[in-house]
C-alpha positions as CSV (number, residue, x, y, z in Angstrom):
1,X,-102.9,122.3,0.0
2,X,-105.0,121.2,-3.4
3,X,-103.8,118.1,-5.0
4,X,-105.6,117.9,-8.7
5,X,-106.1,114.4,-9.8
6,X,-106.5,113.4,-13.3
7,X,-108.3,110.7,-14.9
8,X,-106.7,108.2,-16.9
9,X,-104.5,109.9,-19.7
10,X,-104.6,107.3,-22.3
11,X,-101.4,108.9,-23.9
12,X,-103.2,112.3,-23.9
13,X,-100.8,114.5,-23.0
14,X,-101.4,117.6,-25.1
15,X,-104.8,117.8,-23.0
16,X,-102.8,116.4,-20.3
17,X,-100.4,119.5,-20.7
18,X,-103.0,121.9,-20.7
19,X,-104.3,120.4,-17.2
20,X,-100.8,121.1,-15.3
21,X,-100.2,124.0,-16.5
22,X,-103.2,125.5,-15.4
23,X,-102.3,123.7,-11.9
24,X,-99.1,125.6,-11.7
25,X,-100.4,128.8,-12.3
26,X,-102.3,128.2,-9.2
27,X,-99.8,126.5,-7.1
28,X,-101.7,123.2,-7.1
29,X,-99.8,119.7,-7.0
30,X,-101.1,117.0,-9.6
31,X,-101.6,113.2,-9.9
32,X,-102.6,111.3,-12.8
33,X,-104.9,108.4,-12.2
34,X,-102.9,105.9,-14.4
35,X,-103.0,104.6,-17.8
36,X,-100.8,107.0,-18.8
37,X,-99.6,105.6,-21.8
38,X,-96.0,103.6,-22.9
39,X,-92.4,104.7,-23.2
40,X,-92.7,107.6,-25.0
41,X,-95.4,109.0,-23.3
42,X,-93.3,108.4,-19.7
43,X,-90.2,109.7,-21.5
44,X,-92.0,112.8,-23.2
45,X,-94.1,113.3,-19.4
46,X,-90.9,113.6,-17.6
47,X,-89.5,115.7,-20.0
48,X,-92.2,118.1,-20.1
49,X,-92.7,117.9,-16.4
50,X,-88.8,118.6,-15.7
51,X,-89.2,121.9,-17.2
52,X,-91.6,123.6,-15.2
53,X,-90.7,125.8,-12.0
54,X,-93.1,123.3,-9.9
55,X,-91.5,120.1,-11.9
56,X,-91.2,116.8,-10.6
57,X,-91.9,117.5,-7.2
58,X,-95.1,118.3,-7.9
59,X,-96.2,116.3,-10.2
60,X,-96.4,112.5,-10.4
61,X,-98.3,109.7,-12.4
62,X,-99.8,106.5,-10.6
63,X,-99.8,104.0,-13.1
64,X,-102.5,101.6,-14.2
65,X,-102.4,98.8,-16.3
66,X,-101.6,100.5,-19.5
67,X,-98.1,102.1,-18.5
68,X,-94.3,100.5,-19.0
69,X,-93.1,98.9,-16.3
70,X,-90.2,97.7,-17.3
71,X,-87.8,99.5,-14.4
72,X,-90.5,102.1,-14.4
73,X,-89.7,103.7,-11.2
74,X,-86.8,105.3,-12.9
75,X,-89.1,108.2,-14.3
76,X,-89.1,110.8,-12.0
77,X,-92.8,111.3,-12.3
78,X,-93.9,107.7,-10.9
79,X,-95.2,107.4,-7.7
80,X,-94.1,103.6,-6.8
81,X,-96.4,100.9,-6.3
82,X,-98.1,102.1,-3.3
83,X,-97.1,104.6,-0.2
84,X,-97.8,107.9,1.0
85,X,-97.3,111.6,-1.0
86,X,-98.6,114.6,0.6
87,X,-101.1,112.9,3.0
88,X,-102.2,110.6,0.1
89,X,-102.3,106.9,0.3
90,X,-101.7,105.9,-3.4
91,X,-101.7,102.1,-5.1
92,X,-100.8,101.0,-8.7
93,X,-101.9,98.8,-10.9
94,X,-105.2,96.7,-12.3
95,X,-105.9,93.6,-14.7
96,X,-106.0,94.3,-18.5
97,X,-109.2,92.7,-19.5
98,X,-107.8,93.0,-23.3
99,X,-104.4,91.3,-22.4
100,X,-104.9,89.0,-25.0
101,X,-105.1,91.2,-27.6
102,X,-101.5,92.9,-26.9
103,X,-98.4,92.2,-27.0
104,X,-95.8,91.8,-24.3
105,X,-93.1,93.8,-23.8
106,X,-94.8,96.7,-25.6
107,X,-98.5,97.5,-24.9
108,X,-98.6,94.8,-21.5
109,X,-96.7,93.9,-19.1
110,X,-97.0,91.4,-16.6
111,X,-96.2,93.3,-13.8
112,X,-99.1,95.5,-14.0
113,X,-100.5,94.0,-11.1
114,X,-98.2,93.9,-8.0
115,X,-96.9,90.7,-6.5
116,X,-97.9,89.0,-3.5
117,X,-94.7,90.0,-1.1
118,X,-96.0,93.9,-2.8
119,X,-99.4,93.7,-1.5
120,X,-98.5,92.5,1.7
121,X,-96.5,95.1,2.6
122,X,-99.2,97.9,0.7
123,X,-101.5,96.3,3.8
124,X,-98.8,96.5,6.4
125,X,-98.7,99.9,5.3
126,X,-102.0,100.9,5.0
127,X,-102.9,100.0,8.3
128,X,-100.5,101.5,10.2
129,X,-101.0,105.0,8.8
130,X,-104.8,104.6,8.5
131,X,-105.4,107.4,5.7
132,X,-108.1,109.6,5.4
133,X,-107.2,109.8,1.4
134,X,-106.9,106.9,-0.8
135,X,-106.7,107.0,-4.6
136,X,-105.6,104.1,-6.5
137,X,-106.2,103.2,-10.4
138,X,-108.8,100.3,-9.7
139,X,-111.7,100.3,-7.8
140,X,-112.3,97.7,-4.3
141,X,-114.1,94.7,-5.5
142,X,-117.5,95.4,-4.3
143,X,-118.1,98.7,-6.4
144,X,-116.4,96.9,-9.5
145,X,-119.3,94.4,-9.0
146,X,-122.0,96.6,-7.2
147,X,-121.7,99.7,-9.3
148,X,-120.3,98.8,-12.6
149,X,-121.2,94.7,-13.0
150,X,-117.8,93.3,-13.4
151,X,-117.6,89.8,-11.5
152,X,-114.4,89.0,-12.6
153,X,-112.2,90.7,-9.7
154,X,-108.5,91.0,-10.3
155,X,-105.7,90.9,-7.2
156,X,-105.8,94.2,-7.1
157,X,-109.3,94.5,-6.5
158,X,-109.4,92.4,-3.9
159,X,-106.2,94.1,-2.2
160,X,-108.5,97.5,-2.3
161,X,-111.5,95.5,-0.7
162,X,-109.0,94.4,1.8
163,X,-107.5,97.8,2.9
164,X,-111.5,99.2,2.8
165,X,-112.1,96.5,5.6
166,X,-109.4,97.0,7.4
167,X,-109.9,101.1,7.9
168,X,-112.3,103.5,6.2
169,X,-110.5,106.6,4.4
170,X,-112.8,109.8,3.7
171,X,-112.2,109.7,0.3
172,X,-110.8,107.4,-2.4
173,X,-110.7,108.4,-5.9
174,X,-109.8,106.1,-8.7
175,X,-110.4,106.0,-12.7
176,X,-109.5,102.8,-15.0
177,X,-113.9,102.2,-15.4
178,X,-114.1,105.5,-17.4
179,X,-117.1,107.0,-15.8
180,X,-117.9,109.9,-13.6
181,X,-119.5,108.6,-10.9
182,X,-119.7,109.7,-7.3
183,X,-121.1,107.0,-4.8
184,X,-120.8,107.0,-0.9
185,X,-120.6,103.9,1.2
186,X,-120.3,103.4,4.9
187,X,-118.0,106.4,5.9
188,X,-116.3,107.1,2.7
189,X,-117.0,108.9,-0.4
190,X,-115.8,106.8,-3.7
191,X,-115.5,108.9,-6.9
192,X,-114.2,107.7,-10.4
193,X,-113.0,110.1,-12.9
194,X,-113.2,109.4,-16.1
195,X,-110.9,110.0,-18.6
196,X,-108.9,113.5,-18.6
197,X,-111.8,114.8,-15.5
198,X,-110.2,116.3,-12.7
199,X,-111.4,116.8,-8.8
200,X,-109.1,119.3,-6.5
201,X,-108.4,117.2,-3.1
202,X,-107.6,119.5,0.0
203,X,-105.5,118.3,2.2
C-alpha cells in the first residue's frame, strides 16, 4: 500500500486538489502534513474530498498549528490528535511562533498544542504499538535544535523527543520548518517536506 504525504498546505488547495487526484488515479491513500488552513479551507477540503470514489476514507489531514480547532474532529478528513491509520503512527499539533500577531478564535487557537492528559495517553500509545512509521507536523526537539537552530522547544516537541527515546520508528516524516531535508539518526530516517512536496510511504 502507498500512502502519499503532503507538506503543509497553507490553504492551497487548488495545488492541493491537483495532488489527490493524481493519488486516486493510482489508488494511493493521502495525508496532509498540517497547516491546512481555517474553516473554509476544512469545510471546502471535506467537501471536495466527499466527492471522489476514494473520499474520506482515504484521505485525511493531520493538523498543525494553523488549522480550526474549534470541535475540529467533526470534519471527516481529520485524523485526531494522535493514533494509528493504516500502519501510521500520526500526532497533531506545534507552537505558533507568530501567536502574537493573530487573533484568537480565527487564525489561532489555543488548542493547537495538545494537553497534558493528551500527551500522556499519545505515549501510552506509542509505546505499546512501537511503530515503524511516524509522521507528525513538528519535528522532536533535537532536530528542531540540531538541524534547524530553534532553542525554543514547544510541548510538542518535547512529546516527539520523548516517543523517539522511548522506541525508534523507521521513518518519521513531518513538515511545519518548510524545508526539504532528509537526515538519518540512530535507526531512523527523518525527512521534512516542505510545503505542497510529497514522499509515497509503502506500507
Amino acid at each position: 500500500m502507498k500512502i502519499k504525504l503532503i507538506g503543509d498546505l497553507h490553504g492551497k488547495l487548488d495545488q492541493y486538489k491537483k495532488i489527490v487526484l493524481d493519488a486516486e488515479r493510482y489508488g494511493e491513500k493521502t495525508i496532509s502534513l498540517g497547516d491546512n488552513g481555517f474553516e473554509s479551507e476544512w469545510l471546502d477540503g471535506e467537501k471536495f474530498l466527499s466527492g471522489l470514489d476514494g473520499g474520506l476514507e482515504n484521505h485525511k489531514w493531520l493538523a498543525g498549528n494553523h488549522d480550526f480547532y474549534p470541535n475540529y474532529p467533526r470534519f471527516s478528513q481529520s485524523l485526531g490528535d494522535f493514533g494509528v491509520w493504516n500502519d501510521v503512527f500520526f500526532i497533531r499539533g506545534a507552537k505558533s511562533i507568530d501567536r502574537h500577531h493573530r487573533i484568537e478564535g480565527r487564525d489561532w487557537f489555543r488548542e493547537e498544542e495538545m494537553s497534558y492528559l493528551e500527551m500522556t495517553k499519545c505515549i501510552e500509545l506509542y509505546e505499546q504499538t512501537k511503530p515503524d512509521f511516524v509522521i507528525s507536523h513538528t519535528c522532536p526537539a533535537f532536530i528542531k535544535n540540531d538541524i534547524f537552530g530553534y532553542s525554543d522547544n514547544d510541548n510538542t516537541s518535547i512529546l516527539l523527543k520523548q516517543l523517539f527515546e522511548f522506541h525508534q520508528p523507521k521513518i518519521w516524516v513531518f513538515g511545519h520548518m518548510h524545508n526539504s531535508i532528509i537526515y538519518s539518526h540512530l535507526n531512523t530516517t527523518f525527512v521534512c517536506l516542505a510545503e505542497l512536496q510529497t514522499m509515497n510511504l509503502v506500507i
